[in-house]
Backbone as a chain_set.jsonl record, in Angstrom:
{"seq": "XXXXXXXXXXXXXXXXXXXXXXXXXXXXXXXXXXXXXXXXXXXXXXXXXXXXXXXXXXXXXXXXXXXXXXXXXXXXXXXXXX", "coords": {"N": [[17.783, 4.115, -14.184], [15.766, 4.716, -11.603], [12.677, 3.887, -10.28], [9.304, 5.416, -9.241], [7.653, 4.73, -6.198], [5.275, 5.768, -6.342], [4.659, 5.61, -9.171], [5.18, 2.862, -9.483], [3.085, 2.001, -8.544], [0.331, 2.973, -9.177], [0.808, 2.024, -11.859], [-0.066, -0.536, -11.492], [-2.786, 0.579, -11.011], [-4.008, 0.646, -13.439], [-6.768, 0.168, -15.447], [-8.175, -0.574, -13.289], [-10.159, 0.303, -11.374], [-11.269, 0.635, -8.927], [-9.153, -0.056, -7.266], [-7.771, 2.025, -7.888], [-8.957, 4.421, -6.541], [-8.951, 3.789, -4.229], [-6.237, 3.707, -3.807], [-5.644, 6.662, -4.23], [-8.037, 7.736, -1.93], [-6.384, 6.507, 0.656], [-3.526, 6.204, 0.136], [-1.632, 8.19, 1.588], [-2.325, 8.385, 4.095], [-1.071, 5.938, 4.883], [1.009, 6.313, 4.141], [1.938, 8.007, 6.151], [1.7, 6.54, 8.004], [3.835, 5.074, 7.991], [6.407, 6.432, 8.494], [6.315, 7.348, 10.854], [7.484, 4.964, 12.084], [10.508, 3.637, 12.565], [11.861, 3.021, 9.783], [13.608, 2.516, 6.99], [13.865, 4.654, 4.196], [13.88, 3.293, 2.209], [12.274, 0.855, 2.477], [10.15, 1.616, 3.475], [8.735, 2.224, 1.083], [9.036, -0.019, 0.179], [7.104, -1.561, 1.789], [4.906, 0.275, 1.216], [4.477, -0.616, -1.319], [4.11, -3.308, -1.106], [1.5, -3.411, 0.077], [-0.058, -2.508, -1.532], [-0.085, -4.262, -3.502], [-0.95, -6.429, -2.173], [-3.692, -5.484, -1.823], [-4.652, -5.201, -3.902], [-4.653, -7.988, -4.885], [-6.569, -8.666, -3.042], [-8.727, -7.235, -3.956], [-10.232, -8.362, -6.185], [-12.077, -9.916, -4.82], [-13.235, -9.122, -2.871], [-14.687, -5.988, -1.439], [-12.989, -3.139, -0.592], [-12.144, -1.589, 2.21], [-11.423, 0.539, 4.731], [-10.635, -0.58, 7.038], [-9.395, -3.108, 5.958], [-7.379, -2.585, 4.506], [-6.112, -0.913, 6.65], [-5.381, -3.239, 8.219], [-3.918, -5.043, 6.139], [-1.579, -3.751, 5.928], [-1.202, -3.026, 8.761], [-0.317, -6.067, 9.272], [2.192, -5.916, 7.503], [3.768, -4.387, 8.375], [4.276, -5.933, 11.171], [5.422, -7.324, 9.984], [8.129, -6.835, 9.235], [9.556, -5.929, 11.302], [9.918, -7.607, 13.189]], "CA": [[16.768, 5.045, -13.737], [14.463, 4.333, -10.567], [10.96, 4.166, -10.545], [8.924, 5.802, -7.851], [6.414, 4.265, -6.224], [4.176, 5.971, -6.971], [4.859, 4.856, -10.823], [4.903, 1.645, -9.64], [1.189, 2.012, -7.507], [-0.341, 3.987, -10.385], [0.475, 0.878, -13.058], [-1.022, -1.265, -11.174], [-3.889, 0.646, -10.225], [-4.802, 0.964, -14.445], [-7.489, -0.707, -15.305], [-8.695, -1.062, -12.107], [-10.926, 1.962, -10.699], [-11.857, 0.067, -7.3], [-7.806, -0.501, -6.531], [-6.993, 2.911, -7.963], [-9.485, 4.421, -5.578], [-8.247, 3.336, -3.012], [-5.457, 4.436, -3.619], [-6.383, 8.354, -3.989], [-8.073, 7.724, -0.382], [-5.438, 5.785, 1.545], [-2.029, 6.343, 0.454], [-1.542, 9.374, 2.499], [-2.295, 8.089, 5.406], [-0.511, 4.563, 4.69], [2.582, 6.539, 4.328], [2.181, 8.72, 7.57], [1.377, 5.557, 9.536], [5.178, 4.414, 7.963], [6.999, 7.314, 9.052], [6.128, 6.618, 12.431], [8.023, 3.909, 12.245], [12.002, 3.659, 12.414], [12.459, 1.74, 8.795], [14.564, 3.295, 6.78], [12.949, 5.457, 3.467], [13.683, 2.628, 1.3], [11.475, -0.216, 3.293], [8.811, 2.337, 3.517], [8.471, 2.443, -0.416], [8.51, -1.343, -0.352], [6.107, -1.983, 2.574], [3.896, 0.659, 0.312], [3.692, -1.003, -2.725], [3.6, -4.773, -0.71], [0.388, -3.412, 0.833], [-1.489, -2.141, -2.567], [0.362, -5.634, -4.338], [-2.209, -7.482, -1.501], [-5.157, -4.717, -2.0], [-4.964, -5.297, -5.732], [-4.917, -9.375, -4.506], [-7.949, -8.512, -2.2], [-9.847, -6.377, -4.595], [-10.725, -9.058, -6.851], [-13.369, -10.568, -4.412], [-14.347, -7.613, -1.891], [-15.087, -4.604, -1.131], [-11.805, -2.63, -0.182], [-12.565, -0.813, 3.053], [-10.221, 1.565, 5.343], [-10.345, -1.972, 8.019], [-8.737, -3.811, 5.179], [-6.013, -1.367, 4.468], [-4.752, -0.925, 8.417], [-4.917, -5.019, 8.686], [-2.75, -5.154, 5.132], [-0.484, -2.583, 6.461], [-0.572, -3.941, 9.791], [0.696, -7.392, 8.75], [3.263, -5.672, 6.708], [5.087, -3.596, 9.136], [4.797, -6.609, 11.474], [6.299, -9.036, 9.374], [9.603, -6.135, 9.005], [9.679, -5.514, 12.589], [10.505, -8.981, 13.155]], "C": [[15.853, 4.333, -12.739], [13.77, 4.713, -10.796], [10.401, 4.755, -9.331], [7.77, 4.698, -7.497], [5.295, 4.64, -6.281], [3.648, 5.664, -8.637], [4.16, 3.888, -10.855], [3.168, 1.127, -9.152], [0.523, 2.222, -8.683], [-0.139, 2.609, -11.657], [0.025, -0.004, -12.571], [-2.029, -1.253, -10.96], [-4.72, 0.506, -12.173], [-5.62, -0.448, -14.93], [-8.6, -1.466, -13.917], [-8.808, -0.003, -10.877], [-10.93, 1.588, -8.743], [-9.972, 0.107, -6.715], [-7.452, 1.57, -6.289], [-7.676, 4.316, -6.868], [-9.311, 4.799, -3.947], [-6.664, 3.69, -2.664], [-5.572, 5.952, -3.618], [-6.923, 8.09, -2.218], [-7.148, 7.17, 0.495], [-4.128, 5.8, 1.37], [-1.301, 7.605, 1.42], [-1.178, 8.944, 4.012], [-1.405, 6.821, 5.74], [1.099, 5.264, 4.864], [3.034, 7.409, 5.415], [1.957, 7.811, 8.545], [2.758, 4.967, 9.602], [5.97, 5.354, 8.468], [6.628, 7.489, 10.576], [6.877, 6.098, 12.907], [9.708, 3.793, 11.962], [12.164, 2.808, 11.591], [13.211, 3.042, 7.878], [13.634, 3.64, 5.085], [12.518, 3.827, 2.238], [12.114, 1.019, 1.89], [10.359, 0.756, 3.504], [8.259, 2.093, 2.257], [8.235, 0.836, -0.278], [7.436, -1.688, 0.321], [4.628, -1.414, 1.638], [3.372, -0.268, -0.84], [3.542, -2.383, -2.088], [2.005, -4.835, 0.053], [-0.817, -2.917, -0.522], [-1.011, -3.275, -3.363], [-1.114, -6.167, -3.501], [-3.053, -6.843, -1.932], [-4.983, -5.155, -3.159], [-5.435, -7.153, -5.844], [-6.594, -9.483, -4.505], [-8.856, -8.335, -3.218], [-10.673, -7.11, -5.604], [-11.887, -10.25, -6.484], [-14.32, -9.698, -3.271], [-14.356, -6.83, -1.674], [-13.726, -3.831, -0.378], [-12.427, -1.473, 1.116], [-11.318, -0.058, 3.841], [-9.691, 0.261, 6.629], [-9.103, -2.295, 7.107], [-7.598, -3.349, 4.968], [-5.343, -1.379, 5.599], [-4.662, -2.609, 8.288], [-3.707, -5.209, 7.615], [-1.309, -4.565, 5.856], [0.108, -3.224, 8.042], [0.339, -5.536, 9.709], [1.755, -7.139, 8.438], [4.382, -5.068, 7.577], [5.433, -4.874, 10.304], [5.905, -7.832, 11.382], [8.1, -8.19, 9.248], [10.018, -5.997, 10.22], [10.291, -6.601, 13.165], [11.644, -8.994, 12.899]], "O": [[15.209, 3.36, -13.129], [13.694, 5.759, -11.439], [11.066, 4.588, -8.308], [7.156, 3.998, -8.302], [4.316, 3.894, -6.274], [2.504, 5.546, -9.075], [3.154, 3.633, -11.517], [2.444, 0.171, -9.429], [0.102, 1.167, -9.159], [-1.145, 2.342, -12.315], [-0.577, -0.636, -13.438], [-2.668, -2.274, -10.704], [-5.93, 0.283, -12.211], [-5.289, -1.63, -14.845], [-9.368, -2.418, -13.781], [-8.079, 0.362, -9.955], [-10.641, 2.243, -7.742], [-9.813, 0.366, -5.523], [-7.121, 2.216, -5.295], [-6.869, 5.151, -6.458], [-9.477, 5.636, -3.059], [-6.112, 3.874, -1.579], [-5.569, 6.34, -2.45], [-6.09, 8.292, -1.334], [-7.371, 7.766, 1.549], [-3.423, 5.45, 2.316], [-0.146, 7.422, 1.807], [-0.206, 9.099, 4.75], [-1.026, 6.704, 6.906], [2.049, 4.835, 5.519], [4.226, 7.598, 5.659], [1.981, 8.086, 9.745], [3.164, 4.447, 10.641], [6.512, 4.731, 9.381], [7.454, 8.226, 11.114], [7.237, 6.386, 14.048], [9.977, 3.931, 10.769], [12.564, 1.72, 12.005], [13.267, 4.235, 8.172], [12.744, 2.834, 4.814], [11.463, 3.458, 1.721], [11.189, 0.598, 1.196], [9.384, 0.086, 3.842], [7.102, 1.678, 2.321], [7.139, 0.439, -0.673], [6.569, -2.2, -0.388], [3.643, -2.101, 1.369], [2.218, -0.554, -1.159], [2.557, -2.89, -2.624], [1.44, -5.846, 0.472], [-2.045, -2.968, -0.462], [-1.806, -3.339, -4.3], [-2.186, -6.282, -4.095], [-3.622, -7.532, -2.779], [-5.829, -6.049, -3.13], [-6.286, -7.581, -6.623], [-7.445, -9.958, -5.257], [-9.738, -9.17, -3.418], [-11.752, -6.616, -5.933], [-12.416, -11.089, -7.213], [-15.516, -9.658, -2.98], [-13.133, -6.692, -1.643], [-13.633, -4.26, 0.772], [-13.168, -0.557, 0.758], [-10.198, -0.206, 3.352], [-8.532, 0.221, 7.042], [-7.979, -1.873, 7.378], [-6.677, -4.012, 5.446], [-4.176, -1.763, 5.686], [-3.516, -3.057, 8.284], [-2.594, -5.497, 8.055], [-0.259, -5.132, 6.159], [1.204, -3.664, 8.39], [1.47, -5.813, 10.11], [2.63, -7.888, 8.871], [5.595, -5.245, 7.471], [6.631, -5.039, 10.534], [6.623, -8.612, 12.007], [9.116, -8.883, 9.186], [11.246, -5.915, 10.219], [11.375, -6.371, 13.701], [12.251, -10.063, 12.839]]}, "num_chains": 1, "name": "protein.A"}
């Protein structure tokens, strides 16, 4: 059985209001900035959850902002693009 990622976003976000947050505001848009992008569905789902893996990193010393999120994201699609 596969997991979605959203499963997988959502157990990571428990316990942790400031991550989960952040997620409710920003996955939306995180996943319309990937569809943009010629990766294929599955590399979308991973780039997703490798970008709230770092925010959940991040979140444990600052303030999670909508900056922070495109730079995560940005890194992430650069490093696949490659």
């Amino acid at each position: 059985m596969e997991i979605s990622r959203e499963a997988i976003i959502q157990d990571m976000c428990k316990g942790h209001s400031k991550l989960y947050e952040c997620y409710d505001r920003y996955a939306l848009t995180i996943w319309n900035i990937l569809c943009r992008r010629a990766f294929s569905e599955e590399l979308k789902e991973k780039i997703m959850i490798e970008t709230f893996q770092q925010l959940w990193i991040q979140s444990k010393g600052i303030k999670i902002t909508g900056l922070l999120v495109v730079s995560i994201l940005k890194e992430r699609i650069l490093f696949y693009e490659q």
